[in-house]
C-alpha positions, 0 to 999 in steps of 0.5 A: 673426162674434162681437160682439166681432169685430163691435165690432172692426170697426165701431171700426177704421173708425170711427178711420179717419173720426173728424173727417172730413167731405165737404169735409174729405176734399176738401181733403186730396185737392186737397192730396195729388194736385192733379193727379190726375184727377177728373172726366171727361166724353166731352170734359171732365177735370178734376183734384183741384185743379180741382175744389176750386177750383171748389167754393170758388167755388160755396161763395162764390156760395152764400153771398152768395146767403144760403146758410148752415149748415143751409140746404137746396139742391136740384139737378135736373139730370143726370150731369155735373160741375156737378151734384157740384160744386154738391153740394160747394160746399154741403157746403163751407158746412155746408148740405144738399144733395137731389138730385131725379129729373128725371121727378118731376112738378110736385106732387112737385116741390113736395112735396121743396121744401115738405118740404126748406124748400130756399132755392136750387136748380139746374135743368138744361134745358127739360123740367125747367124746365116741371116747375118753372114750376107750383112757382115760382108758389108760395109756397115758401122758394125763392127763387134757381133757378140755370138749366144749360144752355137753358130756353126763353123760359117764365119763372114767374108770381109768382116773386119771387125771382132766376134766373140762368144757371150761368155768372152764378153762377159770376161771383157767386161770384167777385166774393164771394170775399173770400179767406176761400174760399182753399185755404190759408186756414184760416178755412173749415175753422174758421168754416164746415165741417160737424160730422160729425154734421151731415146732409149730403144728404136722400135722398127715397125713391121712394115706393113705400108712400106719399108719399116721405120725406127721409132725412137722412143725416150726413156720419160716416154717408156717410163710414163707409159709404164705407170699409166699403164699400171694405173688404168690397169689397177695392176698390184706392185708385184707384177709376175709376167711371162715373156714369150713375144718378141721383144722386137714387138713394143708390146712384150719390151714393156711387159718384160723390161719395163713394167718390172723395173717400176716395182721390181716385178718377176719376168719369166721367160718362154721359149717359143708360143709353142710352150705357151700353155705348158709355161702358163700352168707353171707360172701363173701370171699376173698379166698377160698381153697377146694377139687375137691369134694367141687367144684364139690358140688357146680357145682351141686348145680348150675346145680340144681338151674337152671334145678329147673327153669325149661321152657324157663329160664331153658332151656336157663341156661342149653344152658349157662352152654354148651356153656361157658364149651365149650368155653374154651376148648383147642380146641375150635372155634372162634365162640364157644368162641364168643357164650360163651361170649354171655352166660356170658353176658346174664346169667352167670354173676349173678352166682358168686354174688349169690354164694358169690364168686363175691369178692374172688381173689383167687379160689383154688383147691387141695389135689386130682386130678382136673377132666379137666370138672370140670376146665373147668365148673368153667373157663367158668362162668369167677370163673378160679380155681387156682391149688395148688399142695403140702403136709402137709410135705411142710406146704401146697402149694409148687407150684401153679398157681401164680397171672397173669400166665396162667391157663394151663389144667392139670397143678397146676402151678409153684414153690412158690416164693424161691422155688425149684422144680425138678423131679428125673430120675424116674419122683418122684417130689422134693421139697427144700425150708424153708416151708419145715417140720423139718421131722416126730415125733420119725421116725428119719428112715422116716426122713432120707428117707424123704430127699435127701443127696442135701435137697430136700423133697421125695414128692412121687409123680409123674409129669412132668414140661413143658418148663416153669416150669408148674408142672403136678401130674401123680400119686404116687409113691406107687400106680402105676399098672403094668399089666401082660404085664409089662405096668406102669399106673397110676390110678390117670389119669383113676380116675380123668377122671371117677369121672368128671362125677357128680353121681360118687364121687369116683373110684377105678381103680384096675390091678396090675398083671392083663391083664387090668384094671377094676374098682369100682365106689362109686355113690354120694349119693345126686346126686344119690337121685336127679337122682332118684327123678327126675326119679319118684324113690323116693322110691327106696332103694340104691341097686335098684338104682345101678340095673336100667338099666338107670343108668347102662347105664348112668354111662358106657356112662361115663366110654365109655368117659373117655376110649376116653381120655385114651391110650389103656393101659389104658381103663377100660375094667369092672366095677361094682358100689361098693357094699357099700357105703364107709366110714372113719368108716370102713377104707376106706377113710382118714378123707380129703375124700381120698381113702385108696387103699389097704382097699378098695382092701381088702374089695372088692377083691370077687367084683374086682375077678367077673370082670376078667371072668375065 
């Protein structure tokens, strides 16, 4: 695509949002379809009108609570209508809203409410609650904490600011409205609203190099990376999507809070990743956005559902599931494709309805590299996973597979419409464009580091783009190997081939300074209970499983497979399963599953020392 086609783009939707903000674009929808559906939980709706209604009344009680333009409010609290109504109600007043991860610990607590200068925050139950006490003992800008649902008896020592329940905060909020938060009167829109270019939401990285940053992003940002999203997509104007990531996470913010707003969309909400498959079959939605480890559960899921069939019909799925992977392999035969289309005609089709993804446009996956297996499971049950690549710095999606492209293996797709995308001598991706962030909260250093003297956004990472424009991820930039013979190696190739394999949920390739790379392999803890219960070993604790030969042998098969695909540089030459089970508690992973090097390193340096023998 040309500059001047790029520069078309970017000026078409750029007029499509021009003046436009987050509660703007709410009030239209509360005043063109009040009665359409907005929210749903499992036994909850609420529509447009609602919701708008609702979010006024937050507005007033945030601002007889002192909440004003700028100012900073913080909710940890999960999936569910309050959570996006408190965030609408301080976007109603031109303040910012952070969401935090429930697991974050009390010194990252501390460290988004020290950095944000957060004034009121929203807390949802107990266990959330006993990561704040440590926090409110402290001297903070804090000084109103809003509780949801029950905390317990605990309350914090030297807080000197009010607590109370969400619904005391709802009757705050309608003893203040002096009428100024009417849906007819105009003097919000006047005195109140945001501008535009007024940040509207931080978005705390997840830290994976170092402390987590706040990312400050416009409403014009959020705005124009909905409306590309929707047109590289092709997504209809009734979008049905389903909550279920945190909304800490930039991914799920646009799906569940933006997206909608745009043409009044429908957001149901899922309480937690375990009901996933149980909300997908009720809802059945038009897009659907998660992380490799997402659909990998639910490729488990499907590959259970048909082996507990068991004799002829089993047997058949499993023959199904072969020959369909195996049919859209880049190297496939004609008669291979043609047994894959026998399988989805006689099998396969029934599984997108029984998974309620029989309606869903738009299948996408990110935020981590796509094992090619996984890709290729999904595009033979005719569910084609569209790639997504970009960073909570970009709003989200910079580059993904557009509506009508073709899905080439490996690669995430092109740049978003107005986009601009290009990679530096060393190979780091580049991107230009409004959905790009305003840059990091009080870090005016990393701000000036975060951008090149043209405007193009350092993403750190590293790819390569094909002949058209087909963008391809290689690793980070921060985390390449060098051996001791001088051999650059991305992890992120080695590790995206070891965890295709379904009892490995996460791997640590490690070499840097070494003679060749070794690796430690975190098993997935519920495909390695089935494994086991399959095998008659119920009752055999985690470190007995890891010792069974069987499995040992299972898991270097697949380690052997990936060592197949890979240079020779690039071969594992041990491994061993990680000793422990690694967890966001202890620091090893950030709250969106990813693995924190440098921690895991530390943590197991005697393990990755036992793999290079003396």
């Amino acid at each position: 695509m040309t500059a001047t086609e790029v520069q078309a783009e970017r000026d078409e939707i750029e007029a499509a949002i021009e003046g436009r903000t987050v509660p703007s674009l709410l009030a239209e929808i509360a005043r063109s379809r009040p009665d359409a559906p907005a929210f749903a939980t499992a036994d909850e709706k609420w529509t447009w009108s609602q919701v708008h209604g609702r979010v006024l009344n937050i507005a007033a009680a945030l601002r007889s609570l002192g909440l004003v333009p700028g100012d900073v409010l913080g909710v940890m609290a999960s999936n569910r209508p309050e959570h996006i109504l408190a965030d609408l109600g301080a976007s109603t007043l031109g303040a910012t809203t952070t969401t935090l991860y429930a697991t974050l610990a009390p010194e990252q607590i501390r460290h988004v409410v020290v950095d944000s200068g957060a004034k009121v925050v929203v807390v949802e139950g107990e266990d959330a609650w006993r990561r704040w006490l440590p926090v409110l003992g402290e001297p903070t800008e804090l000084g109103v904490v809003i509780t949801l649902g029950e905390i317990g008896d605990a309350r914090p020592e030297g807080f000197t600011g009010r607590i109370l329940s969400w619904e005391e905060f709802l009757e705050l909020g309608t003893a203040a409205d002096d009428g100024s938060f009417s849906p007819e009167d105009p003097l919000l829109q006047e005195q109140m609203c945001p501008d535009p270019d007024d940040i509207a939401v931080l978005i705390y990285t997840s830290g994976t190099t170092g402390a987590s940053k706040g990312v400050e992003l416009s409403h014009r940002a959020l705005l124009y990376e909905v409306e590309a999203l929707a047109r590289a997509a092709g997504l209809p104007d009734h979008v049905v999507s389903l909550s279920y990531l945190p909304l800490a996470h930039i991914a799920e913010r646009v799906l569940s809070v933006y997206l909608p707003l745009r043409s009044g969309g429908e957001t149901h909400f899922c309480a937690s990743v375990k009901e996933l498959p149980k909300r997908l079959a009720e809802v059945r939605p038009t897009i659907l956005f998660g992380v490799p480890q997402v659909w990998d559960k639910l490729r488990t899921g499907i590959e259970s559902k048909i082996a507990e069939q068991g004799g002829a019909r089993g047997k058949l799925g499993a023959w199904a599931l072969r020959a369909a992977e195996a049919g859209v392999h880049p190297e496939a035969t004609e008669s291979q494709k043609m047994l894959a289309r026998l399988a989805h005609r006689a099998v396969l089709h029934r599984i997108p309805v029984a998974l309620g993804l029989d309606r869903c446009a738009v299948r996408a996956v990110g935020a981590a590299p796509l094992p090619p297996g996984l890709e290729r499971f999904f595009a033979g049950l005719g569910m084609g996973l569209t790639g997504v690549y970009g960073l909570s710095e970009t709003c989200g999606a910079a580059v993904m597979h557009r509506a009508g492209d073709p899905r080439r293996p490996g690669t995430v797709g092109t740049a978003m419409p107005g986009v601009e995308l290009r990679l530096t001598g060393a190979g780091e991706v580049l991107v230009r464009g409004p959905l790009c962030a305003s840059g990091y909260r009080n870090l005016p250093e990393a701000d000036r580091e975060l951008f090149t003297m043209d405007g193009y956004l350092r993403t750190g990472d590293l790819g390569s783009l094909d002949d058209d424009g087909m963008l391809r991820i290689t690793g980070r930039q921060k985390e390449i190997i060098i051996t001791a013979g001088g051999k650059n190696i991305s992890p992120v190739t080695v590790e995206s081939l070891l965890v295709e394999h379904p009892l490995i949920e996460q791997a640590l390739v490690h070499g840097d300074g070494r003679p060749y790379l070794v690796a430690l392999l975190s098993p997935d803890a519920e495909a390695l209970r089935k494994w086991a219960d399959q095998r008659g070993l119920a009752d055999a604790d985690r470190a007995e499983l890891l010792a069974n030969p069987e499995l040992r042998e299972e898991i270097g098969q697949a380690v052997a497979l990936a060592n197949s695909r890979l240079a020779r540089v690039e071969h594992v030459r041990a491994w061993e399963f990680a000793p422990t089970q690694w967890s966001e508690d202890e620091g090893e992973l950030t709250p969106t599953r990813k693995v924190r090097r440098a921690v895991v390193v530390k943590h197991n340096r005697e393990h990755l020392d036992a793999l290079y023998p003396r």
